[in-house]
C-alpha positions in Angstrom: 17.3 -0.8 -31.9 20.2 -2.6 -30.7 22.3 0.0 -29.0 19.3 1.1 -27.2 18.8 -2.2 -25.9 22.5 -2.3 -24.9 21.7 0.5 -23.1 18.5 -0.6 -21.3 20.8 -3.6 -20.2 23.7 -2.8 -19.0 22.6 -0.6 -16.0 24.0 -2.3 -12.7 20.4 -1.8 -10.6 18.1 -4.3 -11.7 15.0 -2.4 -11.2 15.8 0.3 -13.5 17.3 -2.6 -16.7 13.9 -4.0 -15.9 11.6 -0.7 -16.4 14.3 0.3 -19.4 13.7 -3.1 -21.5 10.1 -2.3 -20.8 10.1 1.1 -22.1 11.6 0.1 -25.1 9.0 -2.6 -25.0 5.8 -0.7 -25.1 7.8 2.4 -27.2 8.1 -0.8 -30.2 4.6 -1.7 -29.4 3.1 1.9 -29.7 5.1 2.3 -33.1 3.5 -1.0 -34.8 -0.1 -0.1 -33.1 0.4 3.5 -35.1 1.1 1.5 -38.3 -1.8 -0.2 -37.9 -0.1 -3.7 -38.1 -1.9 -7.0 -36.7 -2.2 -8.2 -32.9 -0.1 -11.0 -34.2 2.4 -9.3 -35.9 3.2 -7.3 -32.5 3.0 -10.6 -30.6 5.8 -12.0 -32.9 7.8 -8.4 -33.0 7.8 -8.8 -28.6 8.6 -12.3 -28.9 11.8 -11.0 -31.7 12.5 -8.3 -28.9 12.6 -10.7 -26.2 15.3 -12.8 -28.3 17.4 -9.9 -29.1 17.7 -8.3 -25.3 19.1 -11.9 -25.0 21.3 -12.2 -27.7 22.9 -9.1 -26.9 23.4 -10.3 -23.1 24.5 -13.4 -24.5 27.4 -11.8 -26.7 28.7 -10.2 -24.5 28.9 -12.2 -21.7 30.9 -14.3 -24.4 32.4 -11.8 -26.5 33.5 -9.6 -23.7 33.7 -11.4 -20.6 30.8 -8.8 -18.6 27.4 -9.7 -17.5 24.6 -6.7 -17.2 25.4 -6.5 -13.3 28.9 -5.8 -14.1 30.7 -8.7 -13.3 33.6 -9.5 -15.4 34.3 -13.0 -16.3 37.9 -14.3 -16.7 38.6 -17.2 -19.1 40.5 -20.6 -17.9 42.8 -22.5 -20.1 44.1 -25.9 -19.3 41.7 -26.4 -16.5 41.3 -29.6 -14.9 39.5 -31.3 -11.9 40.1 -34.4 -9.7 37.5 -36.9 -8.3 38.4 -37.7 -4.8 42.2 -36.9 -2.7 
């Protein structure tokens, strides 16, 4: 399930990442409706999708410095600031 959520994320216009996590979302809701499972048991498998969609947005943003729009992040060492002139 996790490569197909990295693939329903990382598509650059938003409408379409939004209608691809939803697919995947009501393809994982169909499955555990044909297995006959609970209404809760669904309602905690959506909430378990919702948290992996972010942890895989989350790990890569980290791990590999790209948000799902594209945008690549660069690190900074030895950074500093100043208050004031």
């Amino acid at each position: 399930m996790k490569g197909k959520i990295e693939t329903a994320v990382y598509v650059k216009d938003k409408t379409e990442r939004e209608v691809r996590i939803k697919t995947l979302e009501n393809e994982l809701v169909a499955f555990l409706t044909s297995v006959e499972v609970g209404e809760e048991m669904i309602g905690a498998a959506k909430h378990f999708f919702d948290e992996e969609v972010d942890a895989v947005v989350h790990k890569n943003v980290l791990d590999l410095a790209s948000d799902p729009m594209g945008a690549r992040w660069t690190r900074c060492a030895n950074c500093t600031a100043r208050w004031g002139s």
